[in-house]
C-alpha angles and dihedrals in degrees: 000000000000104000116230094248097050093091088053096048100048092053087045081058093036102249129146098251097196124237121323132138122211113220136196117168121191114308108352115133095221135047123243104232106196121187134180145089125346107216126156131235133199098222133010084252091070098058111111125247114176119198091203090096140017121238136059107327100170143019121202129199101203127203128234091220077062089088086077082077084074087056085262118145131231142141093287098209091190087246101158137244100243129189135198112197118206116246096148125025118184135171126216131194107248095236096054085049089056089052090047104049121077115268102212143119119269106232111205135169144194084031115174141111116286087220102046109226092250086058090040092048086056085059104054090054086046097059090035088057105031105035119025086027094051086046093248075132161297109281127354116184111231116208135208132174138229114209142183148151119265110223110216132005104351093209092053094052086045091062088045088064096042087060094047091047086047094053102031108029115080133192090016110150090214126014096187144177116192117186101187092163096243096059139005117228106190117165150112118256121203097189145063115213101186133349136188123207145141082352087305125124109199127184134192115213105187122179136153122071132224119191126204149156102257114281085347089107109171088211085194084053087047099052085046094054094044078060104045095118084216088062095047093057099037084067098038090052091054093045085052081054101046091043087061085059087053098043085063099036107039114059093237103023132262127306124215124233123177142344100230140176123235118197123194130174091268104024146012120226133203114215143160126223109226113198134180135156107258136187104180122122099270084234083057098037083056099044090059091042094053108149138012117250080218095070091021109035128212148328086040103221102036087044081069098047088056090047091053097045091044102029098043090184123071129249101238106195091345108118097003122103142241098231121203108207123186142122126259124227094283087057093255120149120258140200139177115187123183120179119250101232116113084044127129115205112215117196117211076255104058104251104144128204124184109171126196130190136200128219110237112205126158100265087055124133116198089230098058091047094049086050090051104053082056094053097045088055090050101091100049095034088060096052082050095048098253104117146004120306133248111235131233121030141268102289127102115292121249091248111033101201091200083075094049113122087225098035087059097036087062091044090054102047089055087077092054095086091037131110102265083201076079103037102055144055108261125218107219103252096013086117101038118134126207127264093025106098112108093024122122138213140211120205122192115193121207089203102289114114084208075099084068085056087048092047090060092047105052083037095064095038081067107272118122092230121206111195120200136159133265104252094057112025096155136211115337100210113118098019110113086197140030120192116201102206146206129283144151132271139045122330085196102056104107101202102033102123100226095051095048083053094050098035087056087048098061098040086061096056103050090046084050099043093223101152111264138189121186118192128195109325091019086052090058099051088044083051091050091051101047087065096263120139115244121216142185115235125238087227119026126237101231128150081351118146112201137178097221127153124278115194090310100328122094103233129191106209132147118255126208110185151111096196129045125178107245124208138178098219138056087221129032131162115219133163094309093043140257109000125193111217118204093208137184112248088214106063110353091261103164102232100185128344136199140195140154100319105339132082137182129192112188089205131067113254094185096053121102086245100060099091083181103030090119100053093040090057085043089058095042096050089048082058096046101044108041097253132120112251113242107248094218093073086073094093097023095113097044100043 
């Protein structure tokens, strides 16, 4: 059998040693060291998992140009799906591995950004204008890459970093390095994107980004930052995010666990933990995560769209995952998924590419994006000899501010607006209203997955939901209720595809009285057709959480939205008979409306957000079918 030092060695004599990757995942006190065979698959489907053996059998390096395999588009720059399987696995104890590995400076030059800070700036304002402030979403993640020339053996230099990122990164999920023959990955990943394990699925949305100068933490300039409302949000928008993935993959939907805080030698990081039992095929439970709203944005499909149309080169390795794939000692399918970001890619001839990306959200500045790109490159840059080093090792620091009393103080209070439906374990059937059983729901998503989020929800409150998209919705009979659902883009354009379907589709279901509710985007075009004028906001409403009045009741619930009906009135009658409008008393904005069988919310009820999201469908589907609303679920969001 290989032994774990042969590939080392190999690279110390100058000899090809062949493909192996060297593994240390949080924590461990060793480092995984997989060798075998480098082959190439279509579709993840297509990667192999053999049940004649438990462990790790094969290891993919997944490319980000792979989401086209959801029908989402992107530059798709041709970077192979390559995968290692695993003929030897060693482990090696972390220390023997340091010893191991070559102690020497990494020499680089022409080194710089492929997009300057001034162009990249440009960008920023340009996303911020043309594409959250025109409603297309709520958050996209802009790249740019900073790129250089190796001097000497790549592979050694490679295994130089390695050893720096070993000794000086902390809190890192994967620090990595992938020899696949026809490129090195070394990094150091912060975040998993998607793990398998014992029937649980478990993701890790992390957002908001603290910048310091190694173990030099302000703790003053850290509390401040756990309460920068742009922060805040940055991290709710891409657990909302997150929670749609779980929603498909795991059988009742994701559970949040957190808020924590994750420091590493350059930043600190705020993240969630979302868990839920699963019983998908893991090939099946990547491709409908792919990828993470962290390095993507939301909503998912249309965010793809926007990197595409900003970005106009693909991505190649940057924001997909290496993905460990294997079978515990039950025979179970397992998977470990870290996101390739942190990462440098190395080719045989020494070009090197480390890409970094910024979360645009609408409280951005273009200076504090272009910081943070930098930021974000620190760590990887100075193992390769591109920037200043963080001091100290790899070792726990001396203060470890997650422990602090404030810090999680601060942590903690951001769950007290949330959704408690998210927050908590729920019992099947706890939620469950009268007079439901039997009835059955249609969902029909604009492109946006939060209709996977609403599926669990009115699911839970007792109707058997079907969700299907909006260019086949297929027939309505049979349904008791439709949901017209959210989705990106303008209400007012007259020819967009997407907006004439779902225009026709609601018109059917109001001259037909089947009971309707349209949420978010829906809500927009019912609006429309009941006679009211739409407008785009001067300051969009995206990842925003409001108490505003619904129908009477003062609601806290989550909005995601450019554009909002206004009205004068609270009641107006227009071709389907009397409405009654929930308006802002600010500026007329119609938060909700009802009438005889149909129903619109401008805001997103499923969404985390969304403290009161339960009792407001409740109430709406007391409304729609004919049933009192049960006067506990009042309070059944809050608790």
């Amino acid at each position: 059998m290989t032994r774990p030092s042969d590939p080392l060695a190999a690279v110390a004599a100058g000899h090809d040693p062949g493909p192996f990757a060297l593994v240390r995942r949080e924590g461990a006190d060793h480092v995984d060291l997989f060798t075998g065979p480098v082959r190439t698959a279509d579709r993840l489907a297509d990667l192999p998992l053999p049940d004649d053996g438990a462990g790790p059998r094969t290891l993919a390096v997944v490319p980000f140009r792979q989401v086209t395999e959801r029908g989402f588009e992107c530059v798709d720059d041709g970077m192979p799906l390559e995968f290692l399987t695993v003929e030897a696995h060693r482990r090696i104890p972390l220390a023997e591995l340091l010893g191991a590995l070559p102690d020497a400076a990494v020499r680089t030059t022409d080194a710089g950004f492929d997009i300057a800070d001034d162009e990249y700036a440009a960008m920023v304002d340009r996303v911020l204008a043309d594409e959250i402030g025109r409603g297309e979403g709520a958050n996209f993640v802009i790249h740019r890459t900073m790129r250089a020339t190796v001097q000497g053996d790549p592979l050694a230099a490679a295994l130089a970093a390695l050893r720096r990122l070993l000794l000086r990164e902390r809190g890192a999920y994967w620090t990595f390095l992938v020899h696949t023959g026809a490129r090195i990955l070394v990094g150091a990943s912060p975040e998993r994107h998607v793990s398998v394990a014992d029937g649980l699925v478990e993701m890790n949305p992390i957002s908001g980004t603290f910048r310091h100068r190694g173990e030099t933490v302000d703790r003053a300039e850290l509390l401040r930052f756990l309460h920068d409302p742009k922060e805040v949000e940055e991290l709710y928008m891409v657990l909302d995010e997150e929670l749609k993935m779980m929603a498909v993959v795991a059988e009742h939907g994701g559970q949040v666990v957190g808020p924590y805080l994750k420091e590493m030698a350059h930043l600190a990081h705020t993240e969630y933990l979302l868990a839920g039992r699963c019983s998908r095929d893991v090939r099946e439970v990547l491709r409908e995560t792919m990828f993470a709203p962290t390095v993507t944005g939301s909503p998912m499909e249309n965010a793809c769209r926007v990197i595409a149309r900003h970005e106009r080169a693909g991505r190649r390795y940057y924001a997909g995952v290496l993905a460990l794939l294997g079978r515990d000692e039950q025979g179970r399918q397992t998977l470990d998924a870290p996101i390739l970001i942190r990462t440098a890619e190395i080719s045989p001839e020494g070009a090197l590419r480390v890409p970094v990306g910024a979360t645009l959200v609408r409280h951005s500045t273009t200076a504090g994006e272009v910081a943070e790109t930098h930021a974000k490159a620190a760590g990887v840059l100075a193992a390769l000899g591109l920037g200043p080093d963080a001091p100290g090792t790899g070792a726990e620091p001396a203060v470890r501010y997650a422990d602090d009393p404030e810090v999680r103080a601060a942590l903690a209070a951001r769950n007290a607006p949330l959704a408690r439906f998210w927050l908590e374990q729920r019992r099947p059937g706890a939620l469950a209203l009268r007079g439901l059983a039997g009835r059955r729901a249609l969902i029909v998503d604009g492109e946006d997955t939060f209709t996977g989020m609403l599926a669990h929800q009115l699911g839970a409150l007792g109707l058997a939901v079907t969700r299907r998209d909006w260019p086949d919705p297929g027939p309505l009979d049979g349904y008791d209720l439709v949901v017209v659902g959210p989705g990106p883009g303008d209400p007012r354009d007259p020819d967009a595809p997407k907006m004439v379907a779902l225009r026709a589709l609601l018109a059917e279901l109001l001259a037909s009285g089947r009971p309707t509710l349209a949420v978010c985007l829906g809500h927009q075009l019912l609006a429309g057709l009941l006679g009211l004028p739409l407008h785009r906001r001067d300051a969009p409403y995206q990842g925003l959480p409001r108490d505003v009045p619904v129908f009477g009741v003062t609601r806290r619930v989550g909005f995601y939205a450019s554009f909002t009906a206004r009205a004068d009135a609270a009641r107006m009658t227009g071709p389907y008979g009397p409405v009654e409008l929930s308006r802002d008393p600010a500026d007329g904005a119609v938060h909700a409306l009802r009438g005889a069988g149909f129903a619109g919310v401008q805001f997103h009820p499923e969404s985390v957000l969304s403290q009161d999201g339960t009792s407001v469908l409740a109430d709406l589907l007391g409304h729609l079918l004919d049933r009192p609303a049960l006067s506990a679920h009042g309070a059944a969001d809050r608790g």
